[in-house]
C-alpha positions as CSV (number, residue, x, y, z in Angstrom):
1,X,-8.7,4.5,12.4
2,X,-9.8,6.6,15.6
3,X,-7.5,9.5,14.5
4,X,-9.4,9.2,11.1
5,X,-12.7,9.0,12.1
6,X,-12.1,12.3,14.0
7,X,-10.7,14.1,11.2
8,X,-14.3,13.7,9.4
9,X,-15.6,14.7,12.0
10,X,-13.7,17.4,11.9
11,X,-14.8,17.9,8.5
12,X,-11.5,17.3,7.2
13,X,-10.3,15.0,4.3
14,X,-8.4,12.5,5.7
15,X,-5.1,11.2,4.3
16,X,-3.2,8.3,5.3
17,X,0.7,6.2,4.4
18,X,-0.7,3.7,6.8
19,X,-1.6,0.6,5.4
20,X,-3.8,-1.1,8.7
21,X,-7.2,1.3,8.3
22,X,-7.1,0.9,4.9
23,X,-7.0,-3.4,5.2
24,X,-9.2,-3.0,8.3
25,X,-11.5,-0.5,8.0
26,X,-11.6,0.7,4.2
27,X,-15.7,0.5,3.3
28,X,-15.9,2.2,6.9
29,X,-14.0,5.2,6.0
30,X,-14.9,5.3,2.8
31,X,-18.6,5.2,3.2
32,X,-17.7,8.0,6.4
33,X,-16.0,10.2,4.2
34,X,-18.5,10.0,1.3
35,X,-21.1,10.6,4.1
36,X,-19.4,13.9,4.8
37,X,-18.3,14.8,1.7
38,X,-14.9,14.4,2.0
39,X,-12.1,12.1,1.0
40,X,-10.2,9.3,2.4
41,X,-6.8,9.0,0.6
42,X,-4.5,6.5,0.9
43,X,-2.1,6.0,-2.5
44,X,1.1,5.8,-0.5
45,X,-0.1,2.3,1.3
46,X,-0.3,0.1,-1.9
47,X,1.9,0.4,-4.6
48,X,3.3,3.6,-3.6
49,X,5.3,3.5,-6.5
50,X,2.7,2.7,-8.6
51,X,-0.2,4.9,-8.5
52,X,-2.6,2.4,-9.9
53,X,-5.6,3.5,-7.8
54,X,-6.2,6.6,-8.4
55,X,-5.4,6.7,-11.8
56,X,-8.2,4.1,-12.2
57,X,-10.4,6.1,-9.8
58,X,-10.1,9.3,-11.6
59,X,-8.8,8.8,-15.4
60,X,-10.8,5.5,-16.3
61,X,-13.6,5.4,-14.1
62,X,-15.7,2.9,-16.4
63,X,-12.9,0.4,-17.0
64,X,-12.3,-2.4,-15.0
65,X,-9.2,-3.5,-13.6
66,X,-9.0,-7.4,-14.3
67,X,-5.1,-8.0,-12.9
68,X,-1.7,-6.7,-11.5
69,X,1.1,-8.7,-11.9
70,X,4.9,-7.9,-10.4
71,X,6.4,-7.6,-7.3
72,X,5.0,-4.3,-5.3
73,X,7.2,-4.0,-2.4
74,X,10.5,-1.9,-2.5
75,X,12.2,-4.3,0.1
76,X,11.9,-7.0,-2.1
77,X,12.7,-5.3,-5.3
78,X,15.9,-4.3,-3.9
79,X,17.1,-7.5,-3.0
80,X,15.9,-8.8,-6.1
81,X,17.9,-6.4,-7.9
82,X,21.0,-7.1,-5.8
83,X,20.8,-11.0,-6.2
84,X,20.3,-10.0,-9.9
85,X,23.3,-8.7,-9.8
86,X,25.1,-11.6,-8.0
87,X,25.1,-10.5,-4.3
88,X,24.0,-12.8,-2.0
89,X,20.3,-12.8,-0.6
90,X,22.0,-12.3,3.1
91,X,23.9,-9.3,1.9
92,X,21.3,-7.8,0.1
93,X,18.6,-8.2,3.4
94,X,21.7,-6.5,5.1
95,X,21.9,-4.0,2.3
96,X,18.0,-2.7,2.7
97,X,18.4,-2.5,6.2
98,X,21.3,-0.7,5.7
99,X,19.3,2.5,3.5
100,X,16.0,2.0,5.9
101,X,14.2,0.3,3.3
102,X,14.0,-3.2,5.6
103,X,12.8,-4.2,8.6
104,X,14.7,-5.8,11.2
105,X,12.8,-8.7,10.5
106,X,11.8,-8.4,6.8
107,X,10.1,-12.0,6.7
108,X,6.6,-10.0,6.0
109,X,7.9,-8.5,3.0
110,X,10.6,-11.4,1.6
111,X,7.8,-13.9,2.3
112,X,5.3,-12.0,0.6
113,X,2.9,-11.5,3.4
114,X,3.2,-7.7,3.0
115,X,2.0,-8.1,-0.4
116,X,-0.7,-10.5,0.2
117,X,-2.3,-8.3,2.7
118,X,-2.7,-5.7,0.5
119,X,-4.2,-8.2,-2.0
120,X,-6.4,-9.2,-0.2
121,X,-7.9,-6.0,-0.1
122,X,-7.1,-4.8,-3.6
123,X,-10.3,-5.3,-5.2
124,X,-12.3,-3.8,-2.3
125,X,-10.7,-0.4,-3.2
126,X,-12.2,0.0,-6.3
């Protein structure tokens, strides 16, 4: 957030893949960029794949987003897909390790607490 901060006052927009200032300090940088007429982006942190947030943003500002459904982390749709397609879950984890797409420890994303951070800050973005 620091390196954030600076960058406004730098009188820079400020763009970030990192999900942690955007669950801990979204309103914060948001209100600091408006404040300085710049902007905080940060598409790439939730649903990278699925760039839900600006296009409401920008493209349908009046409408108002009621739900998401599906499964919004690339770790687990991979291992879906696998197991899909009959491998088993141990050999998929290895699999998305494998490309980079897993962590070490992917409990965060296969448990779904990934996900449920960035819900929990999903309709704060808006």
């Amino acid at each position: 957030m620091d390196h954030i901060r600076r960058a406004f006052d730098l009188n820079m927009h400020a763009i970030t893949a990192n999900k942690g200032p955007v669950v801990h300090g979204y309103r914060e940088l948001t209100a600091l960029a408006r404040s300085k007429g710049k902007r905080f982006g940060f598409e790439s942190t939730v649903l990278g794949g699925a760039p839900v947030f600006s296009v409401f943003r920008e493209a349908f500002p009046l409408a108002e987003l009621i739900s998401i459904n599906g499964i919004f982390n690339a770790t687990t749709n991979v291992i879906l897909t696998l197991m899909e397609n009959g491998e088993a879950y141990e050999d998929a984890v290895k699999y998305a390790q494998s490309i980079g797409l897993a962590e070490t420890d992917p409990t965060n994303d296969v448990d779904g607490w990934d996900a449920a951070i960035k819900e929990s800050r999903r309709w704060s973005l808006f």
